[in-house]
Structures are given as structure tokens and as C-alpha cells.
C-alpha positions in Angstrom: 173.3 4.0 65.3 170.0 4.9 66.0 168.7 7.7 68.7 165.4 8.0 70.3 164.7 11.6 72.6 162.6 11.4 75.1 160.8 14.6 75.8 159.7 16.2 79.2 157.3 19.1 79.5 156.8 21.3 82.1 154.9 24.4 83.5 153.8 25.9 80.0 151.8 23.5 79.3 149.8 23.2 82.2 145.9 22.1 81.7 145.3 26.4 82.5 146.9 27.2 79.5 145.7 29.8 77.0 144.4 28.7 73.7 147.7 30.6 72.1 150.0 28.8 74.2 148.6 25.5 74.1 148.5 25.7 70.8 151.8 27.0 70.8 153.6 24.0 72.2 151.6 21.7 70.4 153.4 23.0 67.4 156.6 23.4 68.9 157.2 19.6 68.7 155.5 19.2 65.1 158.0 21.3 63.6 156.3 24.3 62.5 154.9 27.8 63.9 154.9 29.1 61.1 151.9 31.2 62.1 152.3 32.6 65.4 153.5 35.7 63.4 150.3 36.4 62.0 148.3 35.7 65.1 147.2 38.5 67.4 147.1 37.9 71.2 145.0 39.4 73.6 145.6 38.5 77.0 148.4 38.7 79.1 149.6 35.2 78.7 149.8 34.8 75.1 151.3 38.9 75.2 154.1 37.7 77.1 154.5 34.2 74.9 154.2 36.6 71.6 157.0 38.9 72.7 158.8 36.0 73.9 158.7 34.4 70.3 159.3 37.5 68.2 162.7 38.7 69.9 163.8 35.2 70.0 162.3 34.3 66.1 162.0 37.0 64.4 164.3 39.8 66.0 166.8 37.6 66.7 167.5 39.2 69.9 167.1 36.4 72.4 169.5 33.8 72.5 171.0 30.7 74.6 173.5 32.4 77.0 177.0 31.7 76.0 178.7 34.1 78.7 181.1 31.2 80.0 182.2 29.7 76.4 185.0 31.8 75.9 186.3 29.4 72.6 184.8 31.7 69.8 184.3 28.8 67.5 182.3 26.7 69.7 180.1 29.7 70.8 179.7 30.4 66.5 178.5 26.8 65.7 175.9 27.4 68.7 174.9 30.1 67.3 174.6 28.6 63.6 172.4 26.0 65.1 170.0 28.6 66.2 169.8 30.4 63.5 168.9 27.0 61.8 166.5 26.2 64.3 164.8 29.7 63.6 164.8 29.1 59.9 163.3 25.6 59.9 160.8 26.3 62.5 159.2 29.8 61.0 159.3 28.5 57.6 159.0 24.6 57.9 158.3 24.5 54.2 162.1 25.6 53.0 163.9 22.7 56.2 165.9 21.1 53.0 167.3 24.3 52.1 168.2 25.8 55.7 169.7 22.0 56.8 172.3 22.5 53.2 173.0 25.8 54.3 173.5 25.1 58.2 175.8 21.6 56.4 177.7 24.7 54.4 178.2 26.8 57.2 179.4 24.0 59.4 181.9 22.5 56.9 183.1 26.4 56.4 183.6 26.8 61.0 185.2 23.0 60.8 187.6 23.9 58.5 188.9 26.8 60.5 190.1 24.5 63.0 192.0 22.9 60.0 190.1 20.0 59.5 188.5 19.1 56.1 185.0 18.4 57.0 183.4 15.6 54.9 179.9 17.2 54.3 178.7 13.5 54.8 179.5 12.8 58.3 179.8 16.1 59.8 178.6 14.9 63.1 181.6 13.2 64.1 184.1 16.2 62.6 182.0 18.3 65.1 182.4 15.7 68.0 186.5 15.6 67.8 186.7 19.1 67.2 184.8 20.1 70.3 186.1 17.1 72.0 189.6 19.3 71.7 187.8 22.1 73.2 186.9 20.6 76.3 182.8 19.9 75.6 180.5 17.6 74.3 178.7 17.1 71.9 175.5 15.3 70.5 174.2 15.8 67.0 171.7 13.6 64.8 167.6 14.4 64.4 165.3 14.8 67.1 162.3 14.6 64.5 161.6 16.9 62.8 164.5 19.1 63.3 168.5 18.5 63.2 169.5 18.9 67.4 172.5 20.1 68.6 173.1 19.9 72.8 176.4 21.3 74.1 177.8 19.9 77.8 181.0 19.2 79.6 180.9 16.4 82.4 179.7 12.6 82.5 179.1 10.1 84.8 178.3 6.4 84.2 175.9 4.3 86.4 174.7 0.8 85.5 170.9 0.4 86.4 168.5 -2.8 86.7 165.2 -1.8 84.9 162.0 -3.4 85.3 159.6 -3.0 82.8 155.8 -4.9 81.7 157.9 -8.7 80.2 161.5 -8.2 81.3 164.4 -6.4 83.7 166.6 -4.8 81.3 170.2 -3.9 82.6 171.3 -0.7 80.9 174.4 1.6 81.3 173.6 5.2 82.0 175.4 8.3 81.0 174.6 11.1 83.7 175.5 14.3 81.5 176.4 17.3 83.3 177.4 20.9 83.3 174.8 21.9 79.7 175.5 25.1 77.8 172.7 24.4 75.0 169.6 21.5 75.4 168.7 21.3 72.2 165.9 22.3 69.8 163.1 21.6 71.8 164.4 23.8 75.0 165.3 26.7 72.8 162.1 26.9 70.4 160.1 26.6 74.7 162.7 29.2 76.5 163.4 26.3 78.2 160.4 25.4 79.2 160.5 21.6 77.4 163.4 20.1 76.9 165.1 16.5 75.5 165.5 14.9 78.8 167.5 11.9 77.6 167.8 9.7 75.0 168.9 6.1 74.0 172.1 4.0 71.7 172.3 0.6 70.9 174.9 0.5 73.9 173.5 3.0 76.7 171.4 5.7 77.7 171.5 9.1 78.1 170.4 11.4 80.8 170.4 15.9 81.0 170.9 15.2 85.1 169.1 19.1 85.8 166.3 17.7 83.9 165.1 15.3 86.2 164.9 15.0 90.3 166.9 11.8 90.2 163.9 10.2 93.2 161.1 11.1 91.4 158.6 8.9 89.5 159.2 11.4 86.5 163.0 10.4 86.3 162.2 6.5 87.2 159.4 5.6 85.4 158.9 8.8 82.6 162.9 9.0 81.8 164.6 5.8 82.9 161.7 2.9 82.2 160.8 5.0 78.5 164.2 4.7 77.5 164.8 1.2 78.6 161.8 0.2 76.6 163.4 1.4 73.8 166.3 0.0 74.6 165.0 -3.7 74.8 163.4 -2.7 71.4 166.0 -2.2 69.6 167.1 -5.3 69.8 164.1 -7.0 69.7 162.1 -5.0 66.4 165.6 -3.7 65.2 163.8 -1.7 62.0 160.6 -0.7 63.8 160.1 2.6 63.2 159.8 5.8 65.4 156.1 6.2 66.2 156.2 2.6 67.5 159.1 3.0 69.7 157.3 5.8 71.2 154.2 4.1 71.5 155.4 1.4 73.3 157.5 3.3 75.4 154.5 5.4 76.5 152.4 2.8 76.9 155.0 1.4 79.2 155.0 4.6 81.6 151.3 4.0 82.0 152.1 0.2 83.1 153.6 1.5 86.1 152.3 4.9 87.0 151.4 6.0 90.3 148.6 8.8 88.5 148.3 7.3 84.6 145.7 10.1 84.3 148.1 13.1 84.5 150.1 11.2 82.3 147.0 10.8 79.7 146.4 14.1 80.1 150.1 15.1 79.4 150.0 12.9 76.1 146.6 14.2 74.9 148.0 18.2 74.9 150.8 17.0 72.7 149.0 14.8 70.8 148.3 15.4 66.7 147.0 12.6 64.6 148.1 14.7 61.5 152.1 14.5 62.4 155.4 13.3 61.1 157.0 13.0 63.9 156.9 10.1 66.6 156.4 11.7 69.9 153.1 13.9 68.9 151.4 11.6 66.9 152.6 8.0 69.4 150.8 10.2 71.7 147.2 10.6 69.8 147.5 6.6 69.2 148.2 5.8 73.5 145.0 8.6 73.9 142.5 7.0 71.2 143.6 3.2 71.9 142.9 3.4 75.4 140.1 5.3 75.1 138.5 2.9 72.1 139.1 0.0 75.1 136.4 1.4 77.6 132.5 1.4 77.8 132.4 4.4 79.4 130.9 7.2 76.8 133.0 9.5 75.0 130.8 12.0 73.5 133.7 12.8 70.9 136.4 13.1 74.0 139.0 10.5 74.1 140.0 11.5 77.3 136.3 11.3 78.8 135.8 7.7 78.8 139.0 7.4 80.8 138.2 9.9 83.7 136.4 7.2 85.7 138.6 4.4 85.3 141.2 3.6 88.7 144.8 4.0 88.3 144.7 0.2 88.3 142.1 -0.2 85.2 144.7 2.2 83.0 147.8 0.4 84.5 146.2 -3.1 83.0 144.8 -1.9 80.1 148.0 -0.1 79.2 149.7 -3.7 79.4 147.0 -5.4 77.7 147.7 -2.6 75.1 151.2 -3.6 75.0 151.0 -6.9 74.7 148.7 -6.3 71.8 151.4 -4.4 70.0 154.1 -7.1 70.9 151.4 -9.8 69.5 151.3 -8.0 66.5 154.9 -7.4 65.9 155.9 -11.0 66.6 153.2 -12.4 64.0 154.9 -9.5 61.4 158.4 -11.0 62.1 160.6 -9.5 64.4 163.5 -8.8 63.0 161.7 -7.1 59.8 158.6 -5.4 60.7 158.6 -1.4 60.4 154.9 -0.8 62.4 152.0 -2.1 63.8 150.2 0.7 63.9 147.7 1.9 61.0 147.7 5.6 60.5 144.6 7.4 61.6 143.5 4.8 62.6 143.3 2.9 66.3 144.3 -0.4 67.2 
């Protein structure tokens, strides 16, 4: 099966944003802050994020509030997910070694429900076992980190989705009632979160992410993840930084204010990264930059400043189609990318 996160971003990383933070954030979703220890901060803003980060990171102090699980073995597989989450994102170098001993640990908490846990397909020992308990569960890698998002209640709603070539009829899971969103809300203080991500068979939606009326939930949430949806059967080994780009790209298509959205992309872009959202992001910025005349002077974001809503709705398409051109001349049912590292289309 394979899963695709959408992420949503809100207040910290606002265009005002200290240099710290900014940065901050940025690294959040590349998998490392690794040096926000050995940086000093010296306004108020980046005080306040530096505190933040050292009870929660280095203290260990801080923690997702488990008041209302009273099930001690759920709360201690929480908690041995943040400690991972700690591990791997402080020192990004050792991830192999803190994922075998967060597999260890887990096999060891599994087992005292008195279930052998196969170390190969731990996920779905942890799924029945907190099944029993009364929650749910979702597992897997939102790149670059192993997740782990706790709830109780779901709701199912089919939905008719337009996007740039197609409708696409999906089946929506409305999840409910969260005790623990994941990697990206922890490493933020819940400032970022996964809002939602996508199955071969459905999609799936954090409810208190989103306002269910606004363009965020419609277009950034519901029209992202049905693009990948319609991927995945269409490019069925494409690989992550594609889906993303497309699915970006397809936002833009139909945004009311495709320049806040730019701008979202270009603070978390990083041409340098692994992982699909940050770096899908730096190829939306440069490609649609590289297809105007106005002048950048070494800002991709410049040349776009000037351009109506309507001129970065089209050329988002044309973009799009581009990509879809590119992929269909590759063969569809084998082709891993078409998009060149460092490099724009």
C-alpha cells in the first residue's frame, strides 16, 4: 500500500518570521535540527522557540498530553514514538539505529499484550492491538521519519473531485477525536501538522485540521490528495517528489490567491532534500518562475509577483500537462520521475 501525507502549515511560519524560526521549520520537514542546540538566539521569538525546543528535545520535559488515555500500554508506545522522533530528529545521522531500537522496544510493549510481534510487519500487530483498546492507529513513513498518529472516531463520506483532466470520485475517511498527530505536529508544538493523507482505496482526513468550507480543506487538502489518488493508478511506481509535484501544481490550478500559495511552497522549499514535500516544493517555485519574462534578479519568487491569479492558474496547468506529457512518453505504468534533480523543467 502506498501513503502519501499532505502537510498543512500554519501561524509559525508566517512571511514575519525570524531567521531562527524560519529556518527552524524549514528543517523540521527535512528531517534534521540537528543544530538548533548549538545556535544562540537573541530576540524574543527565537528565545521562546529555543526554550520550546530544548524542554521538548533535549530535557525531555514537554510532551503530547496523554491525560485521557488511561490504557498504560497505549500511552507507553506514544511515548516510545517520541522518544524516537527526538532521537532521529537531533541526530539525523544515527535514524537506522534509533528506527531498530524503537522496532525492539515495540516488539518488547507488543508482546506484553501476549502477542508475538513479527519485527517485519509491526504495523499491523500495533493496529489489532490498539484496535482492542478502543483507538486507531496509523503507522508507515511520512518521509523522512517513521509517523505514528493515535485517534478514536471515523466517519465516511464519498466526494466528486474535480481536478485540471478529470472528476475523480473518492471515499473519504473523516478521523476524529486525535490524541497524537504525528511527527510533524510534535517536532512544530503543533504548529504543522499531517492534515490527511491518501490509500489505493480512500483518503484520509485529521477533521480539526481543516475548516471543512474553506479553500484550504477543498482545494489544499481534498483536490491534493485526489491528485494523488488518480496517480496512483495512473503512474503506479512514480515516485514521491512527483506525486507531490503534481499535486501542488494542481492546487495552483484552482486557487483563488496562487501567490500565497507560492509563497507557502517557497519557505518550505530545499532543493538539497530527500524528502518529497520540501524539495516538490523548490521544483513548483523554480518551474514557474523559469516560465515568465518578468526578471528575477536571483529570486524565483520575483518574476511571479506581477503575474494575475489567472496567469499562475494557466501556467500551473500548462506545467501539469507538461509533466503528464512527459510521463506518458516514459510509459505509464513504469516510469519512477520526470523530474531532473537540481535541475528545472
Amino acid at each position: 500500500m502506498r501513503i502519501v501525507s499532505t502537510l498543512i502549515l500554519f501561524a509559525a511560519t508566517a512571511c514575519s518570521a525570524s531567521e531562527i524560526e524560519s529556518r527552524y521549520f524549514a528543517s523540521v520537514f527535512s528531517g534534521d535540527l540537528s543544530w538548533v542546540a548549538g545556535t544562540e538566539a537573541t530576540n524574543t521569538t527565537d528565545l521562546a522557540l529555543k526554550s520550546r525546543f530544548d524542554e521538548r528535545f533535549l530535557l525531555r520535559v514537554d510532551s503530547v498530553e496523554l491525560a485521557d488515555v488511561e490504557d498504560p500500554l497505549v500511552a507507553a508506545i506514544a511515548r516510545r514514538y517520541e522518544d524516537y522522533w527526538r532521537e532521529a530528529l537531533i541526530a539525523p545521522a544515527g535514524i537506522e539505529n534509533a528506527e531498530q531500537r524503537l522496532a525492539g522496544d515495540l516488539s518488547r510493549l507488543i508482546e506484553l499484550d501476549g502477542v508475538e510481534a513479527d519485527p517485519d510487519n509491526l504495523d499491523s500487530a500495533l493496529s489489532e492491538l490498539l484496535a482492542r483498546r478502543g483507538f486507531r492507529h496509523r503507522g508507515g513513513r511520512t518521509p523522512p521519519l517513521l509517523d505514528f498518529m493515535l485517534w478514536r472516531g471515523t466517519r465516511t463520506t464519498t466526494h466528486v473531485v474535480e481536478l485540471t483532466d478529470s472528476q475523480q470520485e473518492v471515499v473519504v475517511h473523516y478521523l476524529d477525536d486525535f490524541i497524537m498527530r504525528g511527527w510533524s505536529h510534535f517536532a512544530t508544538f503543533g504548529r504543522s501538522s499531517t492534515g490527511g493523507w491518501a490509500d489505493r482505496d480512500a483518503l484520509y482526513c485529521i477533521t480539526e485540521a481543516y475548516d471543512l468550507e474553506s479553500e484550504d480543506f477543498k482545494n489544499s487538502y481534498l483536490r491534493h490528495e485526489a491528485r494523488h489518488f488518480a496517480d496512483y493508478e495512473r503512474y503506479p511506481k512514480l515516485r514521491g517528489v512527483d506525486l507531490e509535484y503534481r499535486a501542488k501544481l494542481t492546487e495552483l490550478a484552482f486557487a483563488t490567491d496562487a501567490m500565497r500559495l507560492l509563497r507557502k511552497f517557497q519557505r518550505h522549499a530545499n532543493e538539497a532534500s530527500e524528502a518529497p514535500h520540501p524539495l516538490a516544493n523548490w521544483h513548483v517555485v523554480q518551474n514557474m518562475a523559469s516560465h515568465v519574462s518578468s526578471p528575477c534578479n536571483g529570486e524565483a519568487l520575483r518574476c511571479l509577483e506581477t503575474a494575475s491569479n489567472q496567469h499562475l492558474q494557466t501556467l500551473a496547468r500548462r506545467l501539469l500537462d507538461d509533466h503528464s506529457g512527459k510521463l506518458e512518453s516514459l510509459g505509464p505504468g513504469s516510469v519512477a520521475s520526470a523530474l531532473e534533480p537540481g535541475m528545472s523543467d
